[in-house]
C-alpha positions as CSV (number, residue, x, y, z in Angstrom):
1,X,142.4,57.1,77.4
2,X,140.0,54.8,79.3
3,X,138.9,51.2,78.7
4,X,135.9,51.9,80.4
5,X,133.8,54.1,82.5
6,X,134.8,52.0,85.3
7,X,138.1,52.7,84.9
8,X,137.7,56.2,84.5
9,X,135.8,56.4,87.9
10,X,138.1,54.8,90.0
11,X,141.0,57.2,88.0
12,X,143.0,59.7,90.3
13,X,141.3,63.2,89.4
14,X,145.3,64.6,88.9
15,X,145.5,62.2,85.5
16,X,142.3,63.1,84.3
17,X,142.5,67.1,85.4
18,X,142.2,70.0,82.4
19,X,142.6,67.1,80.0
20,X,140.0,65.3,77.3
21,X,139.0,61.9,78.1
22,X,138.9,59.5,75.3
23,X,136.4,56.4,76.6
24,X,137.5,53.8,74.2
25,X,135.3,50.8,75.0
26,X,135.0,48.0,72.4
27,X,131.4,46.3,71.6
28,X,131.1,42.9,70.7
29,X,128.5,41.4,68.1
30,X,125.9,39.2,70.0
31,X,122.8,37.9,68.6
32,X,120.7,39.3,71.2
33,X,122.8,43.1,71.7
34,X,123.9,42.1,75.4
35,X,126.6,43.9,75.3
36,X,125.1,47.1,74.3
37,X,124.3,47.4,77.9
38,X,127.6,47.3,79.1
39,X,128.9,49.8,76.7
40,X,126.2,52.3,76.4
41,X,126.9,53.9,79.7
42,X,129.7,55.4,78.4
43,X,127.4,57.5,75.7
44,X,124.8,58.3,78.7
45,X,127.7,59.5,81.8
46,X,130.7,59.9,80.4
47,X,130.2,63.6,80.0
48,X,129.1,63.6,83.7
49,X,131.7,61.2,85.2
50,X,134.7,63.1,83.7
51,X,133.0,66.5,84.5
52,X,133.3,65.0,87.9
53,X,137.1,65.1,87.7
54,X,137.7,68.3,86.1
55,X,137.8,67.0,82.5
56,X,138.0,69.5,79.5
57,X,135.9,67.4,77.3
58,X,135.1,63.5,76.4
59,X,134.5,61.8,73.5
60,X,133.5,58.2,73.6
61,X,134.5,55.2,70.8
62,X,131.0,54.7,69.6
63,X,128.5,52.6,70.2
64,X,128.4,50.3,67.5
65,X,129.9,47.1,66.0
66,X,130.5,48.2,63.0
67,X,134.3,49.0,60.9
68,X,133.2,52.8,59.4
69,X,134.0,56.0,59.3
70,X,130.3,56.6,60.8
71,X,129.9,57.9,64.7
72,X,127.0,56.6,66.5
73,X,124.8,58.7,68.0
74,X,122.3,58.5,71.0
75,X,120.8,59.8,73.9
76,X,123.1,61.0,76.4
77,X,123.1,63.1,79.9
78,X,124.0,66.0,81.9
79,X,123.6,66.6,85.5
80,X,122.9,70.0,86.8
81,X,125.2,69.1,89.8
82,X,127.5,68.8,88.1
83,X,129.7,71.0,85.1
84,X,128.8,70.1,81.7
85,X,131.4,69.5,79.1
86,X,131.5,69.0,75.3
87,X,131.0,65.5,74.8
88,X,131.0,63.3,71.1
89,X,131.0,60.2,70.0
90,X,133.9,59.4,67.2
91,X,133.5,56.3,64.7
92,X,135.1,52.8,65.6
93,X,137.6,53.5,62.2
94,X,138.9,56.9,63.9
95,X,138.9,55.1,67.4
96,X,141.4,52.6,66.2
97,X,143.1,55.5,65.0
98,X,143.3,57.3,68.6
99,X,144.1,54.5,70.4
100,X,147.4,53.8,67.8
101,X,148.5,56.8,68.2
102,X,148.3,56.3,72.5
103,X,150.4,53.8,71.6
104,X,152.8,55.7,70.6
105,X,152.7,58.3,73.3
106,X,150.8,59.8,75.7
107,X,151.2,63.0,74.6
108,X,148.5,64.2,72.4
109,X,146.4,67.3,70.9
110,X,143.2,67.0,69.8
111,X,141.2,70.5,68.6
112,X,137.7,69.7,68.9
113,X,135.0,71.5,67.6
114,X,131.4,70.9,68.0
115,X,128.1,72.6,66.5
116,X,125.5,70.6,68.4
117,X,122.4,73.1,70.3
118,X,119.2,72.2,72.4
119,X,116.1,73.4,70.0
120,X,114.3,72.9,73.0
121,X,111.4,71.3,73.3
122,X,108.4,70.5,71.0
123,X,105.2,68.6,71.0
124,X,105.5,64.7,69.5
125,X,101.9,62.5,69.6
126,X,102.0,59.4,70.0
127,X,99.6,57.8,67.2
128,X,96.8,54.9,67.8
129,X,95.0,53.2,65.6
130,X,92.9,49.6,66.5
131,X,90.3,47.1,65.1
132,X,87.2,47.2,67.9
133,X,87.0,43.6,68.9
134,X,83.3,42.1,68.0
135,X,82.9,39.9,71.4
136,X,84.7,41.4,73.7
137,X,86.0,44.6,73.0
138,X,87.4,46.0,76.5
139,X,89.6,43.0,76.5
140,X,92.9,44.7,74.2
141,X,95.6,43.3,72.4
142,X,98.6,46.0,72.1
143,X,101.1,45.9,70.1
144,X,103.2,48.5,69.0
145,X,106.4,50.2,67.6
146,X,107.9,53.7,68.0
147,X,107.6,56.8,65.3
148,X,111.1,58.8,66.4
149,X,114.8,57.7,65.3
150,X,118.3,59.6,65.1
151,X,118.2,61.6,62.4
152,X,121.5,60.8,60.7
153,X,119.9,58.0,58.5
154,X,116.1,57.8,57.6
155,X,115.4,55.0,60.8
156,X,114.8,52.2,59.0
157,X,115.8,49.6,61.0
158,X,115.1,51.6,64.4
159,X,112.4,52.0,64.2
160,X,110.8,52.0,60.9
161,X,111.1,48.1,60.5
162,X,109.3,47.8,64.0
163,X,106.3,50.2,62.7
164,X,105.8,48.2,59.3
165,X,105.6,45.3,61.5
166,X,102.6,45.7,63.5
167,X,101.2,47.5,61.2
168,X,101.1,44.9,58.5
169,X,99.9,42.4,61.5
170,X,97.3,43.9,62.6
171,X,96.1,44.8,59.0
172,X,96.6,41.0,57.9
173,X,94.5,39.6,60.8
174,X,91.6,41.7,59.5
175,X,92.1,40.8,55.9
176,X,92.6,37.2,57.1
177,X,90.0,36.5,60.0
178,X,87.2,39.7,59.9
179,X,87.4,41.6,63.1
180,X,89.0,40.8,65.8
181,X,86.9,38.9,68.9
182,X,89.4,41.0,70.8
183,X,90.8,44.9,70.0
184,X,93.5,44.9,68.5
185,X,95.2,48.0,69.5
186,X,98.0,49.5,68.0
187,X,100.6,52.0,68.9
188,X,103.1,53.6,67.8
189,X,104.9,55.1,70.5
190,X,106.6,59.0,70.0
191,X,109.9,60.5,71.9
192,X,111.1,56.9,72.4
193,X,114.8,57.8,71.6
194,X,115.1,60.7,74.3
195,X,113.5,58.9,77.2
196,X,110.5,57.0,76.4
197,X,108.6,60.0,76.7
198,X,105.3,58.8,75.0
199,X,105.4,55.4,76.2
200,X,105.0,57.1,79.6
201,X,102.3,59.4,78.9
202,X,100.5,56.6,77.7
203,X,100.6,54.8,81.0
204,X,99.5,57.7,82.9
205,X,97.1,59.0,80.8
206,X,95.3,55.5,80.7
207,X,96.5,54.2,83.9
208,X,92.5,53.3,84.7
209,X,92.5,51.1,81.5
210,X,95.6,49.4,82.0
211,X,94.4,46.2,83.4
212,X,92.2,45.4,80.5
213,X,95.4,45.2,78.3
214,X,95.8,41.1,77.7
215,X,98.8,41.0,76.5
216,X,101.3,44.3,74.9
217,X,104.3,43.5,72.3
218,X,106.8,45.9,70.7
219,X,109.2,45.2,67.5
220,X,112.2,47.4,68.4
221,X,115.2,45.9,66.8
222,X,115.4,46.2,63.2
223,X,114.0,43.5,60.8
224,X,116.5,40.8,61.4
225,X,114.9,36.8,61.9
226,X,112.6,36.0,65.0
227,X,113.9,33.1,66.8
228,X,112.6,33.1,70.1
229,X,109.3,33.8,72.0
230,X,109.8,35.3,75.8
231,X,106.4,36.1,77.7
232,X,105.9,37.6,81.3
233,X,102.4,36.0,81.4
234,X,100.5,34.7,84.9
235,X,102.5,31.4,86.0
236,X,99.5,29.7,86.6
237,X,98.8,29.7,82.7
238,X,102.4,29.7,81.1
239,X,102.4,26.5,79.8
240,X,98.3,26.9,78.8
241,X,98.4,28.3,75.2
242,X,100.4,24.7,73.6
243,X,98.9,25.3,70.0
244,X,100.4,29.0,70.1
245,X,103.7,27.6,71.0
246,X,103.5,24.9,68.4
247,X,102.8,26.8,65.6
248,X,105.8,29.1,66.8
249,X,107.9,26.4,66.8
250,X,107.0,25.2,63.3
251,X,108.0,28.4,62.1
252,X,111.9,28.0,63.8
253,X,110.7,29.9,66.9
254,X,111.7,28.5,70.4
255,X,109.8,28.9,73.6
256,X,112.5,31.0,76.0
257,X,112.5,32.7,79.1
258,X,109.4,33.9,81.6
259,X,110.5,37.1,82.8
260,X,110.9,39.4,80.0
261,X,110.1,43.0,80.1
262,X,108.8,43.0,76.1
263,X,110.9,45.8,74.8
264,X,111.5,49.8,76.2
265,X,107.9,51.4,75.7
266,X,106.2,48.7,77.2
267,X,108.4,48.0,79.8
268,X,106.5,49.9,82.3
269,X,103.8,47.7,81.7
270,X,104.4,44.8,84.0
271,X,104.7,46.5,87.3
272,X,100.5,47.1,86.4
273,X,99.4,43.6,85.9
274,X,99.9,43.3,81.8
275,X,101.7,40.8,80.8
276,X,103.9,41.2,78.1
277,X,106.0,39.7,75.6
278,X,108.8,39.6,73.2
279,X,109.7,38.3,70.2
280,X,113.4,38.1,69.8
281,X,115.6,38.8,66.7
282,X,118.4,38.3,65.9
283,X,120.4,41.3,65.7
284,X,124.5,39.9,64.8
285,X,124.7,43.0,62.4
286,X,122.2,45.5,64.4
287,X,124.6,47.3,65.9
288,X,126.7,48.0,62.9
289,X,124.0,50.5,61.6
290,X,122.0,51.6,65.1
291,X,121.5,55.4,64.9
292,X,124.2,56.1,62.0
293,X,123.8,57.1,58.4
294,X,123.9,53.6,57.8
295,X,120.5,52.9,59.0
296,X,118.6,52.8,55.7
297,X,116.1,51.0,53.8
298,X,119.0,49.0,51.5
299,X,119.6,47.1,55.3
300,X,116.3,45.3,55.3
301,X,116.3,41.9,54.1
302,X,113.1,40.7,52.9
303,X,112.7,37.5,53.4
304,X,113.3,38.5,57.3
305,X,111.1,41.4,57.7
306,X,108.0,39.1,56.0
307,X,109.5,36.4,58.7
308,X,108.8,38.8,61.4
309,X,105.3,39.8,59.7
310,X,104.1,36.3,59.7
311,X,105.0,35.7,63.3
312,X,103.6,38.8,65.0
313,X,100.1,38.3,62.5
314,X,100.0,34.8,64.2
315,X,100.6,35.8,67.8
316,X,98.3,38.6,67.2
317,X,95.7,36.4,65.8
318,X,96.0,33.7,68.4
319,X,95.9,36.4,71.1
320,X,92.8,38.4,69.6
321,X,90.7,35.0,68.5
322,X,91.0,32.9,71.7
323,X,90.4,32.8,75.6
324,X,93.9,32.8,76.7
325,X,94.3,35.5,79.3
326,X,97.9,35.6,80.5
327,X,96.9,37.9,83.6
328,X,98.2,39.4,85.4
329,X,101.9,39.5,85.2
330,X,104.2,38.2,87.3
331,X,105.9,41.2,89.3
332,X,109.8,41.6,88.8
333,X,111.6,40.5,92.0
């Protein structure tokens, strides 16, 4: 048993030789999911780090914050390089389990078996759908979700929220104001969950077009409250759109940082010039359904997701009806 991958790294191969590794990493609720970062590595290498050291197999605590008898899925790695092992993901419940009986001793059989395959690979779309704008119509507004989720629940939070989202707000700011000045331009973005597969054939098969993207946006973490606007827009005009940010703030959302990368499909965007953004939610109880069974329709509170609708149709309206051009973006340092 390991606390982390760290630790499992810097491990003498002898301890770790002919044996199963059990990462046991705990993940700790956060409004804004920072600590996902720190423990999804373990779900992505483990398999390859304890190959690495002659490992029989690993399985990982999963990757969740949640008390249940539910394992967390997700994408994860191999390395050609390198020997590739069974690898799983056990729930938090049976983690607590494992770790008691380490406790005890050190000295411990486990029988693993595992039915997962590679179906190899298949043909997703990504699917597009946008108002024209009436006055200036190569200038686009993007906004987007993605289409794919793990398939042990139906995906509602990840990412079926994120898709009602922009849908709904770019079909209330036709139903609202007529068509856009601006095209509105949405996408929802497929193979997300495997490697942002979609996302990147949309940059390179539009890579001409990119630069007369204003501004892209992506809802991508379930349907919990929106409490704080980030942009990566031209320094020169942060502070410019003041009537955007007050209307934001009359609806509880701050203004926050400058230097936000607006979300995984559009993250490649910035290093072109488009300035992105993101609208933060809160996400204290994300993590206790992200890629499980548990991530069903019952999980969406309404009140929040027609929060996060009423947000996104204002920033999309404010973006598609006025002359605020937030480009380019600053580049990452």
């Amino acid at each position: 048993m390991f606390d982390s991958l760290d630790s499992l790294s810097a491990a003498d191969s002898s301890a770790v030789d002919n044996k199963i590794v059990f990462l046991n990493t705990r993940m700790r609720r956060d409004k804004a999911g920072r600590f996902y970062g720190k423990v999804v590595p373990n779900r992505v290498r483990g398999a390859v780090e304890a190959a690495k050291k002659n490992a029989l197999a690993v399985i990982i605590r999963s990757v969740g914050t949640d008390n249940s008898r539910f394992a967390h899925t997700g994408v994860m790695r191999y390395d050609d390089a390198v020997k590739k092992i069974p690898a799983g993901a056990i729930s938090t419940a049976d983690a607590d389990t494992l770790e008691a009986m380490f406790e005890q001793s050190n000295d411990i059989v486990i029988d693993i078996e595992m039915q997962a395959k590679d179906a190899g690979w298949q043909t997703s779309y990504n699917v597009i759908g946008e108002f024209t704008g009436s006055q200036r119509p190569d200038e686009v507004v993007l906004i987007s979700g993605h289409l794919d989720s793990w398939d042990e629940g139906t995906g509602a939070l990840d990412d079926g929220a994120g898709v009602g989202i922009v849908m709904a707000a770019a079909k209330h700011v036709k139903d609202v104001v007529g068509q856009p000045e601006r095209t509105i331009r949405v996408v929802l973005y497929a193979a997300e969950e495997i490697g942002l597969i979609g996302a990147y054939e949309y940059v390179r098969t539009n890579k001409d077009q990119l630069d007369n993207i204003v501004m892209a946006a992506e809802s991508d973490f379930g349907a919990g409250k929106i409490y704080r606007l980030d942009t990566r827009f031209a320094d020169a005009v942060r502070e410019a759109p003041q009537k955007l940010y007050k209307s934001l703030a009359e609806l509880g959302v701050e203004l926050g940082n400058n230097t936000t990368n607006g979300g995984p499909d559009v993250s490649m965007l910035p290093k072109y010039g488009v300035p992105v953004v993101a609208l933060k939610q809160d996400g204290y109880y994300y993590f206790d359904y992200h890629h499980t069974p548990n991530d069903t329709l019952d999980k969406i509170n309404k009140d929040d997701i027609r929060q996060n609708q009423t947000i996104w149709s204002l920033l999309t309206t404010y973006m598609s009806m006025s002359d605020f051009d937030p480009r380019p973006a600053p580049q990452a340092e």
